[in-house]
Structure formats: C-alpha cells, structure tokens
DOROMI-138692 format. One record per residue (C-alpha): residue number from 1; x, y, z. Coordinates in steps of 0.05 Angstrom, whole numbers, m for minus. Layout:
   num     east    north       up
   NUM        X        Y        Z
...
This chain:
   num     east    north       up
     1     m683     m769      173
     2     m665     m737      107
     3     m589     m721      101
     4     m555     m671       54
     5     m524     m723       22
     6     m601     m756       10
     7     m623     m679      m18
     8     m563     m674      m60
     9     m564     m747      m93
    10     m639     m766      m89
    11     m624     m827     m132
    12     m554     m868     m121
    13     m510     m844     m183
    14     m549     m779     m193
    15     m532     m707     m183
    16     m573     m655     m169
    17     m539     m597     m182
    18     m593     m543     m159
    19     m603     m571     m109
    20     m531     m580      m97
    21     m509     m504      m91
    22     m580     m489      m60
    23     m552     m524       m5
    24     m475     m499       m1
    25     m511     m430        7
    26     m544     m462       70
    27     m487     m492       93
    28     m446     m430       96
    29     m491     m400      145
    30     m481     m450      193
    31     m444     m441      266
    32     m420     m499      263
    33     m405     m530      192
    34     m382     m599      220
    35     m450     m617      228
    36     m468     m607      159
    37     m407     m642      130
    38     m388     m705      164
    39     m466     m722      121
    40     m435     m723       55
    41     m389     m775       26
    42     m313     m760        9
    43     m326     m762      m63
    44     m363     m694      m60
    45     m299     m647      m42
    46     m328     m592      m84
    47     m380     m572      m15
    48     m319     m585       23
    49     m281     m534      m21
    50     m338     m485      m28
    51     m343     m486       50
    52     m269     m476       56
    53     m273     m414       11
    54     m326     m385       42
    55     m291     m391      109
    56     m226     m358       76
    57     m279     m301       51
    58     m304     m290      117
    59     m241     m303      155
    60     m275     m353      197
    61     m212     m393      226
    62     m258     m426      272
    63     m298     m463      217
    64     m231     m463      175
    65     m196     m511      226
    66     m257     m556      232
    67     m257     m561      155
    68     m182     m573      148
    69     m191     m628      203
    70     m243     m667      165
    71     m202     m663      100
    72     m140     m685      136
    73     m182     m743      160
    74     m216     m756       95
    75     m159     m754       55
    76     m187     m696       14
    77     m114     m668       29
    78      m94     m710      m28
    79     m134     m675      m83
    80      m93     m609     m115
    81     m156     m571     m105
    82     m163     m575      m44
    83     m100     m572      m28
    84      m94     m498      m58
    85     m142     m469      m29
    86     m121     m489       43
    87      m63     m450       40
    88     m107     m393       12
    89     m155     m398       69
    90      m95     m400      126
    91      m55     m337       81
    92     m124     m290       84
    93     m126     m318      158
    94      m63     m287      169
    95      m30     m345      184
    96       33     m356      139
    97       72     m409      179
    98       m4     m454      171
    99        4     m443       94
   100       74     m462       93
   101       54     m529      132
   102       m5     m542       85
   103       43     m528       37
   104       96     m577       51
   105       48     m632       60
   106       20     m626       m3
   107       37     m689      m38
   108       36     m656     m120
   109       51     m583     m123
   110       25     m550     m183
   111       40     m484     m213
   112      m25     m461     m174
   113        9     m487     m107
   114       72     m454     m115
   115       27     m392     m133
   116      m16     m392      m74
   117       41     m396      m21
   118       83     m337      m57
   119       25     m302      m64
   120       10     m321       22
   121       86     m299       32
   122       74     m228      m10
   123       m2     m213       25
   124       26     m221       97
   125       93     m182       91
   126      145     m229       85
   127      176     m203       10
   128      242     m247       21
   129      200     m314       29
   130      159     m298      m25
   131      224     m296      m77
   132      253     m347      m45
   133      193     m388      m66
   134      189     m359     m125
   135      258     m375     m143
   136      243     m455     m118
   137      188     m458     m166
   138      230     m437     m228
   139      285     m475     m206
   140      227     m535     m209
   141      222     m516     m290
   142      148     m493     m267
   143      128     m428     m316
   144       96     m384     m259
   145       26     m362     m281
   146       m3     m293     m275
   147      m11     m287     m196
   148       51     m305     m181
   149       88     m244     m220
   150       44     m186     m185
   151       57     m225     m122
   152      138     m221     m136
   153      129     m150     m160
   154       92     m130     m108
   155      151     m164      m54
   156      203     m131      m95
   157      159      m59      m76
   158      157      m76       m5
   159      232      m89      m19
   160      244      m31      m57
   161      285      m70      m97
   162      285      m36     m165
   163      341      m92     m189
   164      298     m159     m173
   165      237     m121     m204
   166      279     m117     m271
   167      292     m183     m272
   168      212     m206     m253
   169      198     m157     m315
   170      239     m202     m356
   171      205     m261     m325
   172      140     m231     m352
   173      162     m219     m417
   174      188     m289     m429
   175      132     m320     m392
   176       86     m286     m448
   177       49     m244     m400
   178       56     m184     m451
   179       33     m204     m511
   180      m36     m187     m550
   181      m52     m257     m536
   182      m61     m252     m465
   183     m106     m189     m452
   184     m129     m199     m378
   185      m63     m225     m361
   186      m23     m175     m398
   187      m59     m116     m359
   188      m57     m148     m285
   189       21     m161     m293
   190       40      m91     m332
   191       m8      m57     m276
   192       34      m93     m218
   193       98      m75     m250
   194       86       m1     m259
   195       59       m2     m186
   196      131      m32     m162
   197      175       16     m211
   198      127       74     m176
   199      141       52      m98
   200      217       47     m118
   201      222      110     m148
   202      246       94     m212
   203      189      122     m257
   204      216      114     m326
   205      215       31     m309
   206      144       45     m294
   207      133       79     m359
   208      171       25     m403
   209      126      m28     m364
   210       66       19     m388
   211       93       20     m456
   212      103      m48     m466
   213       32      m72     m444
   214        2      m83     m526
   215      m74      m79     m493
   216      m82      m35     m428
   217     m144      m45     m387
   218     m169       11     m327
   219     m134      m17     m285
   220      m70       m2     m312
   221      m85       67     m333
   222     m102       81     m269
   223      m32       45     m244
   224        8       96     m293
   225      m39      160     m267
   226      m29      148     m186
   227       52      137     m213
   228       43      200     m237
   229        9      235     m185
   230       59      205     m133
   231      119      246     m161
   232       77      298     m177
   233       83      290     m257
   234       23      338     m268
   235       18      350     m329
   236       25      284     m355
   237      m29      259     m302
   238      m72      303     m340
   239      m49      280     m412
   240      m56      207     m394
   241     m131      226     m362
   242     m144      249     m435
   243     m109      190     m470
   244     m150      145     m438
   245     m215      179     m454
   246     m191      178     m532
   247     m177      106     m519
   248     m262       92     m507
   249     m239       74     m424
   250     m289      110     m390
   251     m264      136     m320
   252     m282      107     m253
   253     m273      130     m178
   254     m212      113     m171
   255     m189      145     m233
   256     m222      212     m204
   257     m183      205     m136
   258     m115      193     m183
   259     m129      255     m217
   260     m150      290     m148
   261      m88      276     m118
   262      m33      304     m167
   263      m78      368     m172
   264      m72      370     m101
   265        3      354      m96
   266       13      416     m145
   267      m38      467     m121
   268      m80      469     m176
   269     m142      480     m147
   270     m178      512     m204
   271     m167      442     m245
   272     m186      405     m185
   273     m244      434     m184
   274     m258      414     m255
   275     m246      341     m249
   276     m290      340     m184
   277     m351      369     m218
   278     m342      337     m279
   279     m330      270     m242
   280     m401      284     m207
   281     m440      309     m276
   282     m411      284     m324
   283     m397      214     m305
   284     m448      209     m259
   285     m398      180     m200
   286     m421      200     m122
   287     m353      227      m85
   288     m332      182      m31
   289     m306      205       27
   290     m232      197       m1
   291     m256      247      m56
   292     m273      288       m1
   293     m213      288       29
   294     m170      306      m26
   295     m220      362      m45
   296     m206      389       12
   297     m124      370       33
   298     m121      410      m35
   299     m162      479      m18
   300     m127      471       52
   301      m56      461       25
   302      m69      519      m17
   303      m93      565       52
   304     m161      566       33
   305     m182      538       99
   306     m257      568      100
   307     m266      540       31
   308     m246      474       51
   309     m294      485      119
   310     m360      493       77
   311     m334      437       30
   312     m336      395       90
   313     m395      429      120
   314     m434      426       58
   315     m420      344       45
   316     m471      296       27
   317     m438      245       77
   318     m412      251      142
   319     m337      270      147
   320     m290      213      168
   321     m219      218      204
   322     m197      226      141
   323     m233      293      122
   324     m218      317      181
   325     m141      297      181
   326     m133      334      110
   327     m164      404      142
   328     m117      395      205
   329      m56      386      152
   330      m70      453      124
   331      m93      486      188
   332      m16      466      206
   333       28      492      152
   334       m8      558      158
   335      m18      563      231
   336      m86      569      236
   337      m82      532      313
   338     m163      556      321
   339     m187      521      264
   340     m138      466      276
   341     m162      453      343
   342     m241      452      315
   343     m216      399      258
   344     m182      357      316
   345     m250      362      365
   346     m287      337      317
   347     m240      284      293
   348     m249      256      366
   349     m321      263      373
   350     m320      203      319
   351     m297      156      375
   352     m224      124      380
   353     m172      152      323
   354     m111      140      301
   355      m51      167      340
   356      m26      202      279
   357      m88      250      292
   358      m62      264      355
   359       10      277      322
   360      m16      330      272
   361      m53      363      323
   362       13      364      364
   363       49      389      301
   364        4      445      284
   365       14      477      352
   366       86      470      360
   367       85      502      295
   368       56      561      317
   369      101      559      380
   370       46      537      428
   371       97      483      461
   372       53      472      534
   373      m10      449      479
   374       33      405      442
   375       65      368      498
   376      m21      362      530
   377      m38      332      449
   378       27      279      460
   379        0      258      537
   380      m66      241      511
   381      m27      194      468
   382       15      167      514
   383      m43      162      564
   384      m79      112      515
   385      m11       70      519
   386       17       89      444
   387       73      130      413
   388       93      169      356
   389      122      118      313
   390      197      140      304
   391      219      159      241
   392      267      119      196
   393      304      119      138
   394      337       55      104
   395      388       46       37
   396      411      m21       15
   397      483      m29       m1
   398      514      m99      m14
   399      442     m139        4
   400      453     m108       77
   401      409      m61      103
   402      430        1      134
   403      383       38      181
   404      379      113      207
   405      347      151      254
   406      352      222      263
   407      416      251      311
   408      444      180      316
   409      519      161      322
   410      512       91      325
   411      530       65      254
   412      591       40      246
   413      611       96      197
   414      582      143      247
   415      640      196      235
   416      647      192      167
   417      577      207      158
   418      575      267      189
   419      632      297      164
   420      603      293      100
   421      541      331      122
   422      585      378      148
   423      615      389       77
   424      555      379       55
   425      525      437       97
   426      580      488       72
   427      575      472       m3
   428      494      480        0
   429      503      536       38
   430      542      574      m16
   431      492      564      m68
   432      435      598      m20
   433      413      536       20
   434      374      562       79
   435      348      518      139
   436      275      530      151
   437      274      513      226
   438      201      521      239
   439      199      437      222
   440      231      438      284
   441      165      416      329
   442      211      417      398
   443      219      479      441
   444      290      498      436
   445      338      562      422
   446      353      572      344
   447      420      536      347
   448      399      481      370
   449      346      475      322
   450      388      495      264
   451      439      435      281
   452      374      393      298
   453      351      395      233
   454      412      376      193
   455      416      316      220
   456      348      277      200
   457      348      202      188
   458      346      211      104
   459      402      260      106
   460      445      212      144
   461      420      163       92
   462      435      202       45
   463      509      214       60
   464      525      141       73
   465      509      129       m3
   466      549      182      m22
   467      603      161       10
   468      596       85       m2
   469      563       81      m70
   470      582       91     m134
   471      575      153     m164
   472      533      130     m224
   473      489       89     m176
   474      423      126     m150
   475      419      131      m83
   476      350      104      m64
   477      322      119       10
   478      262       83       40
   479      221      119       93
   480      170       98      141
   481      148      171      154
   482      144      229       97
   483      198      277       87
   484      193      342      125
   485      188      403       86
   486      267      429       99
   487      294      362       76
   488      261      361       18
   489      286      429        2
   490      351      412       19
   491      347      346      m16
   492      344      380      m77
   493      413      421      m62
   494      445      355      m51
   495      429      328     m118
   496      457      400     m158
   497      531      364     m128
C-alpha cells in the first residue's frame, strides 16, 4: 500500500514538492491527523508544522494534542520551528499555562520564542506576564522584533499604563522600528502605539507616536482617526480623513466606520450622511452592518428616531443586535418607551442576546418612570441565570490598584473620600453645577436620588486621586462600564478646580 511518505518522495532522496503541499491540503481535512502522520519520517517536520498551524487556525485542540504528542515523541520538540509555533497553537487555543510549559521546555529560545509567549500572555489577558516576559527577554540582550512591541503596547492598554507605554515607545525607537528603513514594521508598531496612548487617554502621546512614524500605512491612519473619534476630536477626524486622501491612501471600511463614529459622537448628522453615501458611491464599499449601526446610533442620538426606523427598515441586510441596540439607545435618552419596546422585540426575535439588551431596555423605561416594566426587563435576566455586570471604576497609585464601586464605604480612606465630595459638591455647586437625577434608573424620592448620584464609582475615584496624588499628576480612571450622562457633566466641573 502506497504511503504519504511513498507519494511525497517517489524516489529515495527526492522531493516532490507539488505533490508535497497537494497532500498537506489533504491532510488537514482529516478527523484524525495521527493516521496520516505517524507515515512520514521525522526529517519532514515542515507537514508536521503545517498540520500544527492549521490546527491553531481552526482551533482544533483535539488534533493539536495528538500533534504535540508525536513531536514530543519524535523529538521534533528540538527544532526552533516547531517549537514556536506550539506555543502559538496552545495561545490561540486559549491555553496560556500550555504555552508557558512548551515554552520552558524549549531547549534554544530565539527572539521568535520569546515573541510568541509575550504575544500568548498579551492575546489571553494576562498584561503583567506579558512585561514580565518581555522584560526577561531584554534582560537576555535579545533585540525584541516587531510582534513583540504591539504585544507590550497592547498589555500596557489593558494596563492603562501610560508610563510603561513611554518607555516601550522608547524601546521602539531604539530598536529601529521607526525608521524609513523599516516600512511594514514602522506602521504595525506606530499603529499599536497610538492605539495604547488612545485607551489611556493621553492623546497627544498618540499623536507624537503618529508623528514620528516617517512612512504611515492604512492601518495607522485609521489608528490616529478611531483616536480621534474616541475623544470626540471632530474636526480633526475630518482633517486627517482628507490628509490621507492627499496622501494617495485610498479609504477602506473601516476607515468609513472611524469617520461614522466621531460624526456620531458629535451630532453631525448632515456630515454623516456625506461620508455614508460617499463611502457607498464613491468608493464603491457595501455598509456592513456596523455601518448600519452607527448610521443609525447617530440619527437616534440626535432624536430622529423615525429616520433611523426606515434606515433600518430600508437596509439591504438584515439588522443584527447591534442595529437594533443603537435605536433602543436613542429610544432611551428621549423616552420614546413605544418605539423602544419595538427595537427590543425585535432584538429578541433574533434568538438569545446579550444581557446588556436586556439592561437598555430596563434603562429606557425607568427613564421614563415606568419602574414595574423595568424590574419585568431585569427578571427575564435574572431568569436566564445572569446579571447586570456591576459597575467599576479603578486608579493606580504606587503600582496598587484601588477599586470603586458606587455608594461604597469600604476603602480604607472611606471618610476622607467623601468628605471631599462633599466639598466637592459645594464648590461645583457655586459655579451652577446641577444634578440631573433622571440617570437615576431606581424608583426612589428626589433626595435620595440626588445623594445617589453623587456618589458613583468614578467620582469616588476621582476624589481619592485628588486627595492622594500629586497635583501636577493626571488623574487617570479606568471603567468597565461608560460614564453616565451627570458624571460626565459633573466631571467637567471637577476639572475647572
């Protein structure tokens, strides 16, 4: 019987290469890729590493583990290769601790191994293992090549650590990564590193990053316009959109959606508008349904609810959760319960959703002081065994974390805390801070709500920094949930101290 090893070597000594990745193709296909293997000699690792890829494509842990048991017994482990792209396969497996074993049996670690595990540590959410590694490898004298800086960039995000960022710029620039030189590399890095400046809120880092990249690519044009759009820098979303177009880029869909976003955030529907049909006409790029959505989370945001209706009404695809999730948004802030209630029914005839559909439903009829409908939206969550996720707020001070949740005492500087709110309070108050307690989605009387709302998890935040920070050092808050519309508003009173 003819074996893959006879197809692929039909004469002793000689490859047939044709043949040779014919028959990987075939062999990825199979169940059960043992069978295929154990035919082929230990000398040909490059169909065991094809196979191994594939299964880290597919996520096939099944065929993965076979694989990594024949290599183990072959001794393929030994080969670099190999090696690598084990760790890969267990890291897009989800499976971090398997990398880090691969890992540490490795016999030579090359720049490409330290890579893959920092880059395993940053893809499955564990930023401090990833700079820890990161910080291994220099100490190793190992130059870290282009994967591993958006890997440490994009741990410092998760982080938001601002400070490490700055120093994994300075990494990049003495690693070479920004130089003419280095075109694909220079883009990918300087695109990671505006992305981390963005998430961290420090947007003139993510400019300088922008600056500094000699030869920019789509990618990172596109990096600098969702910056943009994310604090709602308009106007120079719009400038950069033309830049670009100067520059011979030619827009794609995610460029569109960038673009869509900040003319949402602002409420400028009539330019919206623009870059939507010019996106379709001119460039000749379909909408997806993330188009869609911010099409219509900006008419709806704007309380042109029966526009955004026939937009959805009228699209070429069917509406997702999504579509439906940015009409219920808007049906909310201007209490349009009907219409929110028609947005949400549909929403559910799509089969399961997520529970934050449930939430905004909940939200929009609290809002308009329908309490009995809300607390029916929030059983049919906790009927299919979830909850609202509760919200958070966290600031860093002296590498310890320091975690709030709204109306709590238990913080060690519990008292301090809100004193200064209270001070807080009274100074705001004198310069025509006024507490919008309709955010206030619980059925209660007007005091309670009023002294309710002053006491959210960033504002608690908030003070602690003020009183423990220095006063030249921003005070940086990380949330799991978005702001509500008061403390934003009264966010901004804070900051005229």
């Amino acid at each position: 019987m003819e074996t893959i090893h006879d197809k692929i070597y039909p004469t002793k000594g000689q490859l047939n290469p044709l043949r040779f990745w014919f028959l990987v193709g075939i062999v990825q296909m199979l169940d059960n890729v043992s069978s295929a293997f154990f035919a082929v000699p230990c000398h040909n690792y490059h169909l065991i590493n094809d196979l191994l890829l594939s299964s880290a494509r597919s996520k096939s842990t099944a065929k993965g583990l076979q694989l990594h048991g024949y290599i183990v017994k072959s001794g393929l482990f030994l080969i670099p290769l190999i090696a690598n792209n084990l760790i890969n396969f267990y890291s897009k497996s989800q499976l971090p601790l398997d990398s880090l074993r691969a890992f540490d049996e490795t016999q030579q670690k090359s720049a490409t191994t330290w890579s893959s595990i920092i880059s395993c540590f940053a893809q499955n959410e564990l930023p401090w293992k990833s700079l820890d590694f990161l910080r291994k490898m220099m100490a190793g004298n190992l130059r870290p090549d282009d994967r591993v800086l958006p890997s440490a960039t994009k741990s410092c995000a998760i982080l938001s650590r601002s400070d490490v960022g700055r120093s994994v710029h300075c990494l990049s620039m003495k690693s070479g990564y920004e130089s003419d030189s280095n075109f694909d590399s220079s883009s990918f890095v300087g695109s990671s590193l505006v992305s981390l400046y963005s998430k961290c809120g420090v947007l003139e880092g993510a400019y300088q990053a922008f600056r500094e990249t000699p030869v920019k690519n789509l990618g990172i044009w596109n990096a600098m316009l969702k910056a943009c759009a994310q604090h709602s820098h308009v106007q120079q979303v719009i400038e950069l959109f033309k830049k670009m177009k100067r520059s011979g880029l030619k827009p794609n869909f995610i460029t569109f959606l960038n673009v869509l976003n900040a003319c949402s955030h602002a409420g400028l529907v009539d330019e919206g508008r623009y870059y939507f049909d010019i996106m379709k006409e001119e460039y000749r790029i379909e909408p997806t349904d993330k188009h869609y959505a911010s099409l219509v989370d900006m008419l709806a945001r704007a309380g042109k609810l029966q526009e955004a209706l026939e937009v959805i009404t009228n699209m070429p695809i069917d509406p997702t959760e999504s579509v439906w999730g940015a009409l219920l948004t808007g049906c909310t802030l201007h209490k349009n319960t009907e219409l929110a209630a028609f947005a949400a029914d549909k929403v559910f005839e799509l089969g399961p959703v997520s529970s934050g559909m449930h939430i905004s439903l909940s939200n929009a009829y609290a809002a308009d002081g329908r309490f009995e409908d809300a607390a029916k939206a929030r059983k049919l969550l906790r009927d299919r065994g979830e909850k609202k996720e509760t919200g958070l707020s966290w600031v860093e001070e002296r590498n310890r974390v320091h975690t709030f949740a709204a109306g709590e005492r238990r913080h060690e500087m519990s008292k301090e805390i809100y004193e200064k709110l209270a001070e807080l309070g009274e100074e705001m108050e004198k310069v025509g801070y006024v507490a919008d307690t309709s955010f206030v989605l619980r059925e209660v009387d007007g005091d309670e709500k009023n002294q309710t709302i002053r006491y959210h998890s960033e504002r608690l935040a908030i003070a602690f920094g003020l009183i423990t920070f220095p006063a030249d050092r921003p005070i940086r808050v990380i949330k799991n949930l978005r702001v509500c519309g008061d403390c934003h508003n009264a966010i901004k009173f804070m900051s005229l101290r």
